[in-house]
N, C-alpha and C positions, 0 to 999 in steps of 0.2 A: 156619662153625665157631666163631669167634670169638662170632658172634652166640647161639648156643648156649651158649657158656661163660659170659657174662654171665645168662641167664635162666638158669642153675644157680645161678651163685652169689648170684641175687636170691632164688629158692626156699628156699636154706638158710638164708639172711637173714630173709625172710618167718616159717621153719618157728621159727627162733630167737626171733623178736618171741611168735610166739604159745603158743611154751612161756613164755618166760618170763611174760608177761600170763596164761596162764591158771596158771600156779604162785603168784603172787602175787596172783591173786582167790582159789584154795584159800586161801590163809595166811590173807586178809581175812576171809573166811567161816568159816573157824575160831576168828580171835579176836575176831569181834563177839562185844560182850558179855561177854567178860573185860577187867579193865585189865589194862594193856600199863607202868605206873610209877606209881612210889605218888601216892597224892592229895595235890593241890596246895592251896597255902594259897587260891589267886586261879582264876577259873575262867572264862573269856572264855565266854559264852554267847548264844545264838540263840534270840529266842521270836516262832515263828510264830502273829499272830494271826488271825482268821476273821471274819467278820459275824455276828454275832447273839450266838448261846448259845455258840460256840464262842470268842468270847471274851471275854465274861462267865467262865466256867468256867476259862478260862487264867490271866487275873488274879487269879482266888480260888486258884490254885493260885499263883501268882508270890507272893501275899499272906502265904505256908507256907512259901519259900525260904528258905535263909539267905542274907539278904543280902549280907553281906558277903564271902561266898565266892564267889558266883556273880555275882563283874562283872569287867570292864563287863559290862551288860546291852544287847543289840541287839536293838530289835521290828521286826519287820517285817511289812507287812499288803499286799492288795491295792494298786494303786494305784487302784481306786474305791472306796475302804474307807477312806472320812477318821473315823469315829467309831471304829472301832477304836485307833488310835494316839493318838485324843484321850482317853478313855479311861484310855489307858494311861499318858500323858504324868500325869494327874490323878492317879491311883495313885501313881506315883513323884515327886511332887511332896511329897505326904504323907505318904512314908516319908522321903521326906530330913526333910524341915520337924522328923516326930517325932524324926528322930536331931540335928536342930541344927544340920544339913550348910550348909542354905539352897539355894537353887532355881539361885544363881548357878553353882554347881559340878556340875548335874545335866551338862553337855556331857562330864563328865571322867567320870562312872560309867554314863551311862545314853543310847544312840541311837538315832535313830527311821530307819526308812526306807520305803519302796515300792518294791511289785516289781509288774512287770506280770502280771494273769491269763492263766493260761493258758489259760480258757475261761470266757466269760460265759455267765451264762442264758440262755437259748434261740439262742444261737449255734449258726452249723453248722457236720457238722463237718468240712466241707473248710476252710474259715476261720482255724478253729480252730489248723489244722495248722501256719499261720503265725503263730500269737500264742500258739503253746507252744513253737515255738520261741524266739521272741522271749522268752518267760519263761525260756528255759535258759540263754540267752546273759545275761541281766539276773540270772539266780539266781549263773551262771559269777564275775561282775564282784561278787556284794556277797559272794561266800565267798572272792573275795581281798580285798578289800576288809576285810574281817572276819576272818575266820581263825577262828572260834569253836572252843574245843574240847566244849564242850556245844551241841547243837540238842535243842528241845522245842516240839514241836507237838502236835496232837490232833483234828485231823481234816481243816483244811480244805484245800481244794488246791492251793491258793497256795505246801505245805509239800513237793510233789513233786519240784518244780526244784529246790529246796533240796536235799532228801535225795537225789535222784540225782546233785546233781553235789559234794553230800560224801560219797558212797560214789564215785564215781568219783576223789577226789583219794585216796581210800583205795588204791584199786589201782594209782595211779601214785606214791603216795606222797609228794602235796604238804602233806597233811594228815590226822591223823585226827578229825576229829570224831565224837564220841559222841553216837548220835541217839537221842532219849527220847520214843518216842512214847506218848499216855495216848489211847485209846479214848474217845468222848463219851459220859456217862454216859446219854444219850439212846440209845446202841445197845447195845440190850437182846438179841436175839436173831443179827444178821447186824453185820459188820463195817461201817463207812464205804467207799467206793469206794478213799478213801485210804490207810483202815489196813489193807483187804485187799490195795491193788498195794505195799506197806511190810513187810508179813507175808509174801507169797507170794515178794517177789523179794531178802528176806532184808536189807534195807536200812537196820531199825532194830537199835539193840545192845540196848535193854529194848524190848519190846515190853508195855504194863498194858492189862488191861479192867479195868470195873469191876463185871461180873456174872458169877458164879461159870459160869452156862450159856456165853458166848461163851468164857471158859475151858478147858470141856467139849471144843467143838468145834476151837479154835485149840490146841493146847496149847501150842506154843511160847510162849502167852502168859502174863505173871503177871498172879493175882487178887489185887487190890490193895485191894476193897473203894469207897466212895465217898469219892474223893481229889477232886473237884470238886463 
């Protein structure tokens, strides 16, 4: 009898966790994508970079920012992706230099990190299943670590752990980050594998293409025209 009493009042308990959790992903889901308080002078941000064209294209887009509103600035790339962040480091060397900042004070505006892949090239994918996890736990640790209120990615997948575990501090309410994702201007007709699991499971607050057809067929999305 006793034992009975206790498994009721773990069900009610149970039924309580799950109203409340699913009441507070409704809320989430309603206000991605609206601000939630007025704009801030300073704006902690997150930019995921990728190998290749993807972050070429980011950087020409960071190159567009307003500086001085969107810092600290925190990159983050694969951790076998050392030219990305050198790169990057190079960019922001020559934005300070031209503001007159000097290179000594880049640790106070601008960090660099590595996350580990979730999936290498031709990895399999039972493998896999343990070095994406290993990426959620290492994405978990750099979004406290961080706390960004802006993330801006664009396609590569290194930005998944990211956006799902700042859309999960969304729902428990450790943090909101505002996730900015921009489409590669290389996908012309179908999304990235990234910006369709970002799209589908509602996880970016802007969702840009940059071709009026992927528009067509996403509409959730804005056409933004050739922003990279």
């Amino acid at each position: 009898m006793e034992g009975s009493q206790y498994r009721g009042y773990g069900m009610i308990l149970l039924g309580a966790v799950v109203s409340i959790t699913m009441i507070r992903l409704a809320y989430v889901l309603y206000w991605i994508g609206r601000p939630l308080r007025p704009l801030q002078k300073h704006l902690s941000t997150l930019i995921v970079l990728g190998s290749g064209g993807h972050t070429a294209e980011m950087l020409r887009l960071v190159n567009v920012l307003q500086k001085d509103r969107f810092v600290p600035r925190f990159y983050i790339a694969a951790g076998t992706d050392n030219m990305s962040l050198q790169k990057a480091r190079v960019l922001e060397d020559s934005l300070l230099e031209n503001k007159g900042i000097g290179n000594k004070n880049i640790e106070k505006l601008v960090y660099f990190e590595q996350i580990y892949r979730s999936r290498e090239v031709g990895q399999s994918y039972i493998t896999s299943i343990y070095t994406t996890m290993l990426a959620l736990v290492h994405a978990l640790w750099l979004m406290l670590k961080f706390r960004p209120e802006v993330i801006i990615c664009n396609g590569p997948g290194t930005c998944i752990p990211i956006c799902l575990v700042a859309f999960i501090f969304k729902v428990i309410g450790v943090r909101w980050s505002s996730i900015f994702y921009i489409e590669s201007i290389a996908r012309v007709r179908r999304l990235s594998l990234s910006g369709l699991l970002l799209y589908k499971l509602h996880l970016a607050d802007q969702f840009y293409v940059q071709w009026p057809q992927l528009q067509r067929k996403y509409p959730r999305a804005h056409y933004v025209g050739c922003v990279m």
